[in-house]
C-alpha angles and dihedrals in degrees: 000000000000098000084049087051090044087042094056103039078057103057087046094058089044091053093041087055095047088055089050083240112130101214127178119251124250116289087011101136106227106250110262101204129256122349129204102244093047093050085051095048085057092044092049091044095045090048086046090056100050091045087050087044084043099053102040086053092051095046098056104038090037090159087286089128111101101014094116089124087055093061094028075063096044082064116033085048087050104129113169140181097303101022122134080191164349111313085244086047091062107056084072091049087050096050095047090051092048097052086045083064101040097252120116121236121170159079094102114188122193125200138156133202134196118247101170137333107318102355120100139183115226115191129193110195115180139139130255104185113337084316113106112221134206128205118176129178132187107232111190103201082196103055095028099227143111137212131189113249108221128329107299083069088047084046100050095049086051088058091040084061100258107154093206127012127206135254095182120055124282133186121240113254115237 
């Protein structure tokens, strides 16, 4: 009975194609037009979208954008285990004992930079002698913490006086 039934439904679909009319098959229920569960389904899955779309944006951006004199602070007020002073404080203190000696240290230049989100790159470029130097040190706003990038930042704590330097991130103490 069912390969007579199936026969049949066949020969139907092949005759209605043959006439260009698009007919349902047997059984099939006409569609009645929207229902309410499927219009909620899309609403619920349009409002989804634009609260994803919402969050990731805010996430990201998160008002991280133009806070360079924040981190530019994190690091000049960086006063670790040793230190007299603030790591800004002690470029003067640098220069000072370098003149006392003969020697020239100085112009020393900050600036900071944005990577992602909330992480910044802070770089301290000055001379000792006639040879230009480079510190740079990774500031995360989020976190609140900064770590030396490479040993001309590990350098220049130890000769701010810093008796270990880190090589995990610490918070500024303020």
């Amino acid at each position: 009975m069912a390969d007579r039934d199936r026969t049949d439904r066949d020969q139907t679909l092949r005759a209605d194609k043959a006439d260009g009319r698009v007919v349902a098959p047997a059984g099939a229920a006409a569609n009645k037009g929207w229902s309410l569960g499927g219009a909620l389904g899309w609403l619920a899955l349009a409002l989804g979208t634009l609260g994803f779309i919402w969050f990731v944006s805010h996430q990201l951006g998160a008002g991280w954008e133009g806070r360079e004199n924040q981190a530019l602070s994190m690091v000049k007020d960086l006063k670790l285990p040793g230190m007299a002073r603030s790591l800004s404080d002690s470029t003067i203190e640098l220069s000072n004992q370098a003149r006392d000696k003969g020697t020239f240290v100085g112009q020393f230049a900050w600036s900071a930079s944005q990577i992602q989100g909330p992480n910044y790159t802070v770089k301290l470029n000055w001379m000792e002698g006639s040879e230009h130097k480079r510190a740079e040190y990774n500031v995360d706003l989020d976190g609140k913490t900064v770590v030396p990038a490479g040993p001309q930042a590990a350098d220049f704590l130890k000769q701010a006086g810093a008796t270990t330097v880190p090589s995990a991130p610490v918070a500024p103490a303020n």
